[in-house]
N, C-alpha and C positions, 0 to 999 in steps of 0.2 A: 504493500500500500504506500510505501512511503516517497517507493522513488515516481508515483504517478505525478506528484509537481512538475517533473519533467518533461512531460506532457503538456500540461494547463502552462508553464512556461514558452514550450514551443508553440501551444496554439494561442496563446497572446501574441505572440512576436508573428506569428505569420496572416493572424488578424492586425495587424501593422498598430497593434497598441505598444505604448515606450512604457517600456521598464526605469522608473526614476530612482526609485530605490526598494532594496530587499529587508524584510523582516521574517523570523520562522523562530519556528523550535523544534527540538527533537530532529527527525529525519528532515524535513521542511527546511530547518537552519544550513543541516547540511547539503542540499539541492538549492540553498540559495547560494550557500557560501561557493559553489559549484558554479552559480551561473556569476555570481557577482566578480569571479576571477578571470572570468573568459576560457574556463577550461571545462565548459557542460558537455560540448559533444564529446571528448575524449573520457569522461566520468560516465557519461552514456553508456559509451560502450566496454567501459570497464565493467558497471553496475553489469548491463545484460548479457555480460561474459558469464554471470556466477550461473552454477549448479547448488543445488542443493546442500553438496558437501563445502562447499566453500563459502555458503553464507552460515552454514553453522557453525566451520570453521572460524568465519567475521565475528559471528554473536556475541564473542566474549561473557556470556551470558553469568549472572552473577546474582545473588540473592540478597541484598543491601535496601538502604530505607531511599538509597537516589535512582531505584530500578532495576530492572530486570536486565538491561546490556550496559555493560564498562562501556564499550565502542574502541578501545586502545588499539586492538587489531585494525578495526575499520581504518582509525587516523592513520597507523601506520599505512597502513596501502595508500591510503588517500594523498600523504603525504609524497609519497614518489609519482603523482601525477599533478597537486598544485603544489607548488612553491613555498617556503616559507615567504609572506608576507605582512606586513600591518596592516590593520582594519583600513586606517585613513586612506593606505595605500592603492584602495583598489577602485579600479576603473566607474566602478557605480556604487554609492550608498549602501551599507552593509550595517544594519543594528541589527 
């Protein structure tokens, strides 16, 4: 469910609506943090690479009072496809 923003992002953009700036939580934050970098089609098709084994692999899944997934896996991966950057730094509006 989470990476369907990805979707509702491309279909804004190709209904010619501007994306001025991004807000999300949870998976959302990170499909926006995706689009707000300029690096959404390559997370695309990272995302629709996974099988089953490797997003359970991702899940880092954990029993705690902040949720059911760390995410620490996911960043990892994440991070060898965006960049380390600053919030300020990026192309469009990111809270």
């Amino acid at each position: 469910r989470g990476i369907a923003h990805i979707g509702v992002i491309e279909e804004l953009l190709r209904h010619n609506y501007e994306i001025t700036s991004i807000a999300g939580s949870s998976m959302g934050a990170m499909v926006g943090a995706m689009y707000a970098s300029g690096k959404l089609e390559e997370c695309k098709e990272w995302l629709y690479s996974w099988d089953k084994r490797k997003m359970w692999e991702l899940a880092d899944l954990t029993l705690s009072r902040d949720g059911l997934v760390k995410g620490d896996r996911f960043i990892k991966e994440l991070k060898e496809i965006i960049p380390d950057m600053n919030i300020e730094d990026l192309p469009i509006p990111y809270v």
